[in-house]
C-alpha positions as CSV (number, residue, x, y, z in Angstrom):
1,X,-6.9,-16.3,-8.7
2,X,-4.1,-16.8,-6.0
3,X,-1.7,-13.6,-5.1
4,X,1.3,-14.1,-6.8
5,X,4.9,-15.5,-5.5
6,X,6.8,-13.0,-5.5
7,X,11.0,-14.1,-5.7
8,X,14.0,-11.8,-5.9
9,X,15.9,-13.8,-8.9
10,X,19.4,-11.7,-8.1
11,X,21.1,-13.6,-10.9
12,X,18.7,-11.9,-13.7
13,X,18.5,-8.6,-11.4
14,X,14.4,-8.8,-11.4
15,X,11.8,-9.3,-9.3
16,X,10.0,-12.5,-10.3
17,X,6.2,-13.2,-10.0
18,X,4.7,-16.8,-10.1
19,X,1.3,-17.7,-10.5
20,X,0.3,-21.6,-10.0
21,X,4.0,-22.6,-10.2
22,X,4.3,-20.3,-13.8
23,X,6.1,-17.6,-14.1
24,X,3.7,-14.3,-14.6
25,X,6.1,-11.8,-14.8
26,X,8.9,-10.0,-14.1
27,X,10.2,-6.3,-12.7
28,X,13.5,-6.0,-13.8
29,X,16.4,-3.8,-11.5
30,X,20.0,-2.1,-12.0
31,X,21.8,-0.6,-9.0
32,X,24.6,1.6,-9.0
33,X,25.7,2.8,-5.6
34,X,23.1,3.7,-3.4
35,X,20.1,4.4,-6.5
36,X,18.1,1.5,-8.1
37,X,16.8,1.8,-11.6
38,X,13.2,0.1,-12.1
39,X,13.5,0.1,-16.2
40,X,11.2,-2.5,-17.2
41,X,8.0,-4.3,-16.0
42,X,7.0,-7.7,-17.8
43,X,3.4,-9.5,-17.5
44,X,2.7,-12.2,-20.0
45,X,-0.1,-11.9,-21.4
46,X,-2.5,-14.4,-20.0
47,X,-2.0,-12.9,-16.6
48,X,-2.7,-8.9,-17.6
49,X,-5.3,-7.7,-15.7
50,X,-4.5,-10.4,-12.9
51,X,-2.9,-7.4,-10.5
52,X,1.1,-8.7,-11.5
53,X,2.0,-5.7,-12.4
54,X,1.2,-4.0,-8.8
55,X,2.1,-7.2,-6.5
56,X,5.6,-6.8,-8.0
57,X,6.3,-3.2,-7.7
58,X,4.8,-2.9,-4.3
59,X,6.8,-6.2,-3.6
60,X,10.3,-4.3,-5.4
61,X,9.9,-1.3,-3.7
62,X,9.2,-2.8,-0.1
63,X,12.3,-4.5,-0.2
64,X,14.3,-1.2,-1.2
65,X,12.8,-0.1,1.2
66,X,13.4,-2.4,3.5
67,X,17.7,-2.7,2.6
68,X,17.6,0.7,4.0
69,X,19.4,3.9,2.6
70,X,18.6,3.1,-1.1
71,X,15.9,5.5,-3.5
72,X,14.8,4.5,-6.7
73,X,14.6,6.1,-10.4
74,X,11.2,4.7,-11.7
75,X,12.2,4.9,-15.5
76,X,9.6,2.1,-15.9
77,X,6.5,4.3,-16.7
78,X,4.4,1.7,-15.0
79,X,6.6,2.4,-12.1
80,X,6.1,5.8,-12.3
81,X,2.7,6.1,-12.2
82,X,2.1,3.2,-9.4
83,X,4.2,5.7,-7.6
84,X,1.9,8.9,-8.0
85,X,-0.9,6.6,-7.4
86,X,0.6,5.5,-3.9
87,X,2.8,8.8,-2.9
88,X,3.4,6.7,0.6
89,X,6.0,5.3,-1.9
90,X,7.1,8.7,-3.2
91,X,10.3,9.0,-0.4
92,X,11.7,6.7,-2.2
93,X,12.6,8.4,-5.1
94,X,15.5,9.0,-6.3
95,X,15.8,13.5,-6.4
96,X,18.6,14.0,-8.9
């Protein structure tokens, strides 16, 4: 199977994944300030397993990353714990 599409859908505040044209999933975002909640990741079902999950937080948190002066507060614990399982992402996070 293809890598997903990944799309920042800013209207729904999420991260969108697309597989084949369908969407696959979903990482859903609130920011306030200079902090961005990660509260919620979505794969559908017939694409668990398929790596959605991981293309879309590595995706989300590139392009915090990438906006510049922003950290993160994975309340997602998916998020979380593709964080301790990549601590090159840990700088991002948002200490309180």
């Amino acid at each position: 199977m293809a890598e997903p599409t990944i799309t920042d859908n800013t209207a729904e505040h999420r991260y969108e994944a697309h597989l084949d044209g369908e969407l696959a999933g979903y990482l859903v975002y609130e920011q306030d300030g200079e902090v961005v909640d990660l509260p919620h990741t979505k794969v559908f079902s017939q694409y668990e397993g398929k790596g959605v999950a991981g293309a879309l937080v590595r995706h989300g948190l590139d392009d915090i990353r990438a906006r510049g002066g922003l950290t993160v507060t994975p309340t997602c614990p998916y998020v979380e714990k593709w964080i301790q399982r990549h601590p090159d992402y840990a700088d991002l996070v948002h200490q309180a």
